[in-house]
Every structure is written in structure tokens, then in C-alpha cells.
Phi, psi and omega in degrees: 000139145321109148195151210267131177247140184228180172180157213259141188221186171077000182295337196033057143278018177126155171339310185293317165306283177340301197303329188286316147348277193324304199278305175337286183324313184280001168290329216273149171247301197227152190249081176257136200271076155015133198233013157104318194270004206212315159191177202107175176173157175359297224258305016125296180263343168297301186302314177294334145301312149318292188294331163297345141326296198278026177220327184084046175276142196264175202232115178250154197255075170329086185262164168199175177307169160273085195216107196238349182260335162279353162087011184100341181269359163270147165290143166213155202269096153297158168278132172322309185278342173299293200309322192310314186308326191287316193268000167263352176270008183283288179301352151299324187280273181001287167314319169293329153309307193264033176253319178305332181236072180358074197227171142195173190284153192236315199244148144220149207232128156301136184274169144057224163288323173321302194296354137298296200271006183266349173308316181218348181285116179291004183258346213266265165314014142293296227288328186284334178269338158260019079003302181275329202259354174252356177249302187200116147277024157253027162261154185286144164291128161242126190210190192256142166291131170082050169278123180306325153000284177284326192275327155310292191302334177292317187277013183221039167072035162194166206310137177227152138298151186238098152257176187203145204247079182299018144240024178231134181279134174295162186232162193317296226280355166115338202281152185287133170243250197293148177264156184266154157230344203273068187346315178271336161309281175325290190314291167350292176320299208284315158300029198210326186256347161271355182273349190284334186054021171269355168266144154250335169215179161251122151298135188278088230254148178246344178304286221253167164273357157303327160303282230292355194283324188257000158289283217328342173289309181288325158294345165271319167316312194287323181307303175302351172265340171119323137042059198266128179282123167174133174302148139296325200300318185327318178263351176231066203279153160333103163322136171277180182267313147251167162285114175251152192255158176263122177301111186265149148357094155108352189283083168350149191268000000 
């Protein structure tokens, strides 16, 4: 069975961040990137971009609040047309840089506190869906199944992902609850929830390194279970709109 491993890459914060990128990429189906406002920067996401080319990863659009001293992880009550306005310039950046290493974005995924509140606040999970239906409806949404999100984005005619987090417990109201610590629980959890066929991805989990160890574990189970890793989104990227030529050395300005 077909399923997509995603995991957040590209923040450019330093040495440590890189390193944790490095054990990630060959895990990954899909790359999704921080856009600059909430975390990331230029160089950082451009570079995230590049690898995801040379690897043939398809390239998703991490969006979050504009909160770079909170990393994105505070709520803030935006007006539905502010946030929408935020998030399309996330995917402009985005877009724009992977237009450079001859990509474009396929996918977006809410960070942080967006992605709790657009789960159930309808002005939240407006701003993100109108946002994708005035910058490109054909990129997929990825979000928690029966997510005010998914359940928006559906009705207005355009694509979704079903994730599943295997290091995260659901709580009665549907909300990410308890962290998983446990390797082998996570692996479990991620085989157990791609044979079910009610998921399009697993999240990966990445913050500590103890994460990156049990993704690496849960990608080898899937594999070894038969497993195919792989995007739909991968083989089918967005036409670019130009041919961009690459600048050598030494090329007059």
C-alpha cells in the first residue's frame, strides 16, 4: 500500500537544525517547509528546495502565524482575511524560491497553533482554504481527518490529505493529545495506521533526536511491511510557468 511520509524541514536555525535535515531527507515522500513568517529564512528554504529536487520529493508549504519569537506555536486571533492574506504570501515565498530549482509547491500543511485551531475554528479553516482556492486549487490540504479544515476544503471542491501523527494520542474531542515516547509503540502506531487505509500520510515526528531515531525506525518497518513511500503529489508536479536557465560563473550581469 502507498504512503506518504512527510516531516518539516528547512528551518535554518543553525548547525543542529542541518544536522537533523540530513537524518530526515531520505525519509521523507514529502518535504514540507517553513515559508519564512513563523520560522525559515531565504537561504535555508531555497536549500530545502534544491534537495527536494535532486531527490524527487514532492515540496509542501509549512504555513503558521507571523510569530518568529514564538516559533509559531502561540494562538493569535487573526481576521479571516488577514490570515488568509498571510498565508498566501507564505506560498508566493515559497513558491517562488522553488520555482528557482525548478519545483513548485504541491501541498500545504498548517504549523504550529494554526494547525490546532484551524482543526476546529471555522474563521481559521476559512483563512487557509481561501487562501489555496485564490493562489492554486489544485494544491492538496493535509490535515486530521473529520478536521473543520478537511471538512471545509472538501466542500469547496478541493484536495485533502488524511494525516496521522504515530507519536501523538487523540484526546475524546479529536485534539493532539499525550506524545508517544515509546519507539516501538510509534512504529506500531505507523504500521497499523497505513494498512488501515483511513490515512494519506504519517507525520514524521522530528523535534528531539530521539524522534528522528523512531522516524527512522517507522520507515523501515514500512518498508519491510511492503509498503510503498511515495506522494501522488511527486510525479505530478504543478507545470512550471517558465524555463528558468541556470547562471554559470563568470556570466555578465
Amino acid at each position: 500500500m502507498d504512503i506518504d511520509l512527510t516531516a518539516e524541514v528547512g528551518h535554518g536555525l543553525g548547525e543542529a537544525t542541518t544536522a537533523a535535515d540530513n537524518i530526515l531527507w531520505p525519509l521523507l515522500s514529502t518535504a514540507l517547509v517553513p515559508c519564512g513568517v513563523h520560522s525559515g529564512e531565504p537561504t535555508s528554504i531555497l536549500r530545502a528546495c534544491s534537495e527536494a529536487t535532486a531527490r524527487n520529493v514532492a515540496l509542501g508549504a509549512a504555513v503558521g502565524y507571523a510569530d518568529r519569537i514564538g516559533g509559531g506555536e502561540r494562538f493569535i486571533d487573526y481576521d479571516p482575511d488577514d490570515l488568509a492574506a498571510t498565508i498566501i504570501y507564505q506560498l508566493g515565498a515559497l513558491d517562488g524560491l522553488a520555482l528557482a530549482e525548478q519545483s513548485r509547491v504541491g501541498c500545504i500543511r498548517p504549523s504550529g497553533a494554526l494547525f490546532e485551531a484551524a482543526r476546529t475554528d471555522r474563521n481559521h479553516a476559512w483563512a487557509v482554504v481561501n487562501a489555496v482556492l485564490d493562489y492554486d486549487p489544485t494544491l492538496t490540504i493535509i490535515g486530521l481527518p473529520d478536521s473543520r479544515l478537511l471538512q471545509t476544503a472538501e466542500r469547496h471542491g478541493l484536495n485533502v490529505a488524511r494525516e496521522f501523527q504515530p507519536h501523538r494520542l487523540l484526546n475524546a474531542n479529536g485534539a493532539l493529545g499525550a506524545v508517544v515516547t515509546d519507539p516501538e509503540a510509534i512504529t506500531r502506531r505507523a504500521l497499523e495506521a497505513a494498512g488501515s487505509g483511513n490515512y494519506d500520510c504519517i507525520r514524521l515526528p522530528w523535534h528531539t533526536r530521539a524522534e528522528r531515531s523512531a522516524a527512522v525506525a517507522v520507515h523501515a518497518a514500512l518498508i519491510a511491511a511492503g509498503h510503498t513511500i511515495t506522494s501522488d503529489r511527486s510525479g505530478s508536479q504543478p507545470a512550471l510557468p517558465v524555463q528558468l536557465a541556470v547562471a554559470h560563473a563568470g556570466t555578465p550581469a
